[in-house]
Structure formats: structure tokens, C-alpha cells
PASEBA-1860 file (N, C-alpha, C; in nm, 3 decimals):
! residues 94
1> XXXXXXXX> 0.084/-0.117/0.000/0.000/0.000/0.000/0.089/0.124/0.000 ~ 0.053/0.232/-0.075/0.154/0.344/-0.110/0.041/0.408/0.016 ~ 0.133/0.473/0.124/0.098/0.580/0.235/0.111/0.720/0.187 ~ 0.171/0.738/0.065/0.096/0.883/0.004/-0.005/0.858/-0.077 ~ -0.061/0.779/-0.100/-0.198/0.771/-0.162/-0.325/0.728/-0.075 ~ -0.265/0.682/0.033/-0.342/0.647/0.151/-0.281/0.652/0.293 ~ -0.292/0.782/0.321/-0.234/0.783/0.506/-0.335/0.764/0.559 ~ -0.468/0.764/0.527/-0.590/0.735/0.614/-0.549/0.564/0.677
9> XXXXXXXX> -0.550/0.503/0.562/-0.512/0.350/0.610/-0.386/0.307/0.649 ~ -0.303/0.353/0.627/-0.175/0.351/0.701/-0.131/0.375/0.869 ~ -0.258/0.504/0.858/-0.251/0.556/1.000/-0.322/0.451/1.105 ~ -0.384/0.394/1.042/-0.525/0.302/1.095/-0.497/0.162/1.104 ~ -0.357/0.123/1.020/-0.315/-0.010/0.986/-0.339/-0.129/0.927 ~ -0.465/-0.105/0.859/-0.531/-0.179/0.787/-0.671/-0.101/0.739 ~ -0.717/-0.185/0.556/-0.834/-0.117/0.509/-0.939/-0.105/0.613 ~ -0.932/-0.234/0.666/-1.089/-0.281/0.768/-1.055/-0.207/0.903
17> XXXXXXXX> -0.986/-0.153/0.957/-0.971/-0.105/1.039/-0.998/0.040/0.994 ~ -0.945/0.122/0.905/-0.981/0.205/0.815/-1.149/0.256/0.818 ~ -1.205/0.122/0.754/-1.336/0.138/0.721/-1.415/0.135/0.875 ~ -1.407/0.077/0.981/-1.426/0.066/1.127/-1.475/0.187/1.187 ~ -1.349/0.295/1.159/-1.287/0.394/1.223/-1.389/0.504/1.178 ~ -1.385/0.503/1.026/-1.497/0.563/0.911/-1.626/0.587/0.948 ~ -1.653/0.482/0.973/-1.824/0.428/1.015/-1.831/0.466/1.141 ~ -1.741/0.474/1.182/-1.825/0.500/1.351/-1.779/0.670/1.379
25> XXXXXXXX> -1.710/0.727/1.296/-1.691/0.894/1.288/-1.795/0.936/1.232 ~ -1.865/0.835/1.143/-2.011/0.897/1.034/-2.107/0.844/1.076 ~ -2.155/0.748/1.239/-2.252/0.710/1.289/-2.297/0.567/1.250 ~ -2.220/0.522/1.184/-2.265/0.433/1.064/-2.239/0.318/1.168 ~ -2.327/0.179/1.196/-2.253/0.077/1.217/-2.233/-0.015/1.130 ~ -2.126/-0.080/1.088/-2.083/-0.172/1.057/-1.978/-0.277/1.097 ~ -1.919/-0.387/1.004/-1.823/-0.468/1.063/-1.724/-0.498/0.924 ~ -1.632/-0.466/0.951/-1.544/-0.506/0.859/-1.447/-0.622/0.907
33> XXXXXXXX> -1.434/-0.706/0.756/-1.384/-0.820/0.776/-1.233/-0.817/0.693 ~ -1.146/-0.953/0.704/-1.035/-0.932/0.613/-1.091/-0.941/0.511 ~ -0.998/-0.882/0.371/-0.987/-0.957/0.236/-0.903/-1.060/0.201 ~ -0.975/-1.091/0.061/-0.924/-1.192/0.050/-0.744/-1.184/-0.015 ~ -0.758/-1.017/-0.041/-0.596/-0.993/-0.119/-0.474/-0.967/-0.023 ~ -0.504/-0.925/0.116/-0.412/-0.933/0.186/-0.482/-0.770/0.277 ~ -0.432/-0.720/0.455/-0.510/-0.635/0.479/-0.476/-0.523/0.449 ~ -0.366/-0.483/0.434/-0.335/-0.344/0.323/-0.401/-0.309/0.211
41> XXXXXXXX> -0.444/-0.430/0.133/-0.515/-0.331/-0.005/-0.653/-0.426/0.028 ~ -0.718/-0.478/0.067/-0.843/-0.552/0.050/-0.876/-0.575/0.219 ~ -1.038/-0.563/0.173/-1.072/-0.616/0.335/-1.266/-0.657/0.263 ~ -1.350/-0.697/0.390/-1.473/-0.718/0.327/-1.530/-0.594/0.457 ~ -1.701/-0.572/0.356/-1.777/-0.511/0.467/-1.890/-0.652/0.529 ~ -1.902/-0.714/0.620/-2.027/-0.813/0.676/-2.162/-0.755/0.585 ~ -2.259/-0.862/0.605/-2.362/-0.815/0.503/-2.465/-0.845/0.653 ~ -2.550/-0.745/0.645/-2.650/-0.793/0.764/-2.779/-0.929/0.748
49> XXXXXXXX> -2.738/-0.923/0.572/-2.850/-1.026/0.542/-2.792/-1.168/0.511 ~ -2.865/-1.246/0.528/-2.775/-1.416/0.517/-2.762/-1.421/0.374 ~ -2.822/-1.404/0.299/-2.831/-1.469/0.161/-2.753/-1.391/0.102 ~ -2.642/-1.218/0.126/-2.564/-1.194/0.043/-2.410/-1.208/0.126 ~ -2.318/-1.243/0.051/-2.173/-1.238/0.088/-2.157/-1.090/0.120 ~ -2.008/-1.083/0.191/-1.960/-0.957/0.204/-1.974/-0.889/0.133 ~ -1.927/-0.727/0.126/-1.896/-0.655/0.015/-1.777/-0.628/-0.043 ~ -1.676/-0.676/-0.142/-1.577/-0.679/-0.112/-1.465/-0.532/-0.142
57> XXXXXXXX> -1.428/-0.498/-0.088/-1.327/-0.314/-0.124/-1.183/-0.380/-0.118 ~ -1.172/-0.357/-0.284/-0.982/-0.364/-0.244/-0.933/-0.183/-0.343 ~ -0.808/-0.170/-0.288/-0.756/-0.040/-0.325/-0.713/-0.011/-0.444 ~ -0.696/0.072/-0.551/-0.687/0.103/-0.656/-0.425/0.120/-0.594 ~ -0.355/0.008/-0.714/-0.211/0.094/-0.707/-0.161/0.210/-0.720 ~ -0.213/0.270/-0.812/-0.116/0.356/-0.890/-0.193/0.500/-0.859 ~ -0.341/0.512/-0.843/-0.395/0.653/-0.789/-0.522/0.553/-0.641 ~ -0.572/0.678/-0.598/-0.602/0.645/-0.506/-0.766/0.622/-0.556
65> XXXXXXXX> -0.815/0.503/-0.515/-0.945/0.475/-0.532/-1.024/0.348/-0.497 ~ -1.129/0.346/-0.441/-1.139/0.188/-0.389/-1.270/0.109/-0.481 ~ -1.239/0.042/-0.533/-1.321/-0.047/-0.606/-1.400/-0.156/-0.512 ~ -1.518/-0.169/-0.534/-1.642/-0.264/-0.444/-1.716/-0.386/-0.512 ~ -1.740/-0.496/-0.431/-1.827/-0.568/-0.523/-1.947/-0.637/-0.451 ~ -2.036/-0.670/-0.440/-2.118/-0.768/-0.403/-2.185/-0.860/-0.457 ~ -2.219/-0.963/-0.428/-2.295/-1.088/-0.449/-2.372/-1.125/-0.374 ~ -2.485/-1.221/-0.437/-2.539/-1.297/-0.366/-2.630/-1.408/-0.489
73> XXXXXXXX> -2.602/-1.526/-0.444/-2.655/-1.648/-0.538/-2.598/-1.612/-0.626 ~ -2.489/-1.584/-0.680/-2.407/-1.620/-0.806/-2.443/-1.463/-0.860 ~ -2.529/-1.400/-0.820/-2.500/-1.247/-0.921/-2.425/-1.103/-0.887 ~ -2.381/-1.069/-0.901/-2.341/-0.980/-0.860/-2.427/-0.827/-0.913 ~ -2.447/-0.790/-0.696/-2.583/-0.667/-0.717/-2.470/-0.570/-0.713 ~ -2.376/-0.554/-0.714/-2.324/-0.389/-0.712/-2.196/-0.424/-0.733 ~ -2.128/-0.305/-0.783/-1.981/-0.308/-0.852/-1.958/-0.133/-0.885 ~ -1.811/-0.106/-0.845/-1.803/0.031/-0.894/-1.638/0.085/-0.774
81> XXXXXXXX> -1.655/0.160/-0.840/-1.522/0.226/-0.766/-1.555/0.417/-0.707 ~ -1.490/0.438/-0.649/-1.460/0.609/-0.597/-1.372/0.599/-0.508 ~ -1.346/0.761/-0.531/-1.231/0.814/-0.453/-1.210/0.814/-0.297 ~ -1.368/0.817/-0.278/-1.396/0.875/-0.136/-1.402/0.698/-0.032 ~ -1.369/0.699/0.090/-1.352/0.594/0.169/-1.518/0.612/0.217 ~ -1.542/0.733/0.262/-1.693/0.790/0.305/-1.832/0.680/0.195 ~ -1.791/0.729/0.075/-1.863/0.655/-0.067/-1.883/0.489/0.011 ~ -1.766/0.418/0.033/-1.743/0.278/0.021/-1.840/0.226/0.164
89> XXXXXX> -1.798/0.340/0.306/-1.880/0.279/0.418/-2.018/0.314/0.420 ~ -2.049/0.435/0.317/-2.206/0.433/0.319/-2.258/0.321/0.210 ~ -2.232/0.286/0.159/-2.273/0.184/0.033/-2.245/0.032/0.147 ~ -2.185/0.027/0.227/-2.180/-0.086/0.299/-2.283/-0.126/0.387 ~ -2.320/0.022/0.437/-2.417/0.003/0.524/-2.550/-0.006/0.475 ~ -2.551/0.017/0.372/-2.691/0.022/0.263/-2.723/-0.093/0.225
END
């Protein structure tokens, strides 16, 4: 993880810790889990419902941006990227 493209998560020591920290400065509850890419660039958000998997956020290399995905039964309901960490924990909690 490049710490000039991300001191938020650097400072925090991990994405999911990151996203933790996020959510509970913006009221938000959630739970963040590891990823599956390692905890510097990937982590998951918990899904409150049984039938969808995590959400998964791993970090963009070269500029700063976090890409998302979700599933559930083989489809995938959401996909997309932004700049903002704010973007990724409200879409988690949604």
C-alpha cells in the first residue's frame, strides 16, 4: 500500500480497520472483515443479510481509489469504484 496515496489507512493499519474507524466517525454501524488480497489493499464489509456475501473493497495501485463488489446467489448486485472511503462505508451500510 503506497501511504501517500493512503495515510488514512496507514494511520489506521489496515483497510478494515480504516473502514471501522470511518463508520463510527459517520454514525454508521458496521463490521469489517479481512480480504481476501491481503489487509493493506483488501478487506470485506459483513452483510447484515444471510443470503448476500460480504462486500468486497480492495484499493486502486497507482492513484487512489477503492473499487467494491457484491454478491449474492451467483450475481453480482453492485460493482463500482470512488475516490472517497466515506462513498465505500455508506454503500456498505446500505
Amino acid at each position: 500500500m503506497d501511504s501517500d496515496l493512503y495515510p488514512d489507512l496507514a494511520a489506521a493499519g489496515s483497510l478494515a480497520a480504516a473502514l471501522e474507524q470511518l463508520a463510527a466517525e459517520l454514525g454508521t454501524d458496521l463490521t469489517a472483515v479481512p480480504g481476501d488480497w491481503g489487509p493493506g489493499v483488501s478487506a470485506g464489509i459483513a452483510s447484515s443479510v444471510p443470503e448476500r456475501k460480504q462486500l468486497s473493497v480492495h484499493i486502486g495501485a497507482e492513484s487512489r481509489w477503492f473499487g467494491v463488489s457484491g454478491w449474492s446467489y451467483g450475481v453480482e448486485l453492485i460493482t463500482g469504484a470512488t475516490s472517497d472511503l466515506a462513498d465505500v462505508v455508506r454503500a456498505g451500510a446500505a
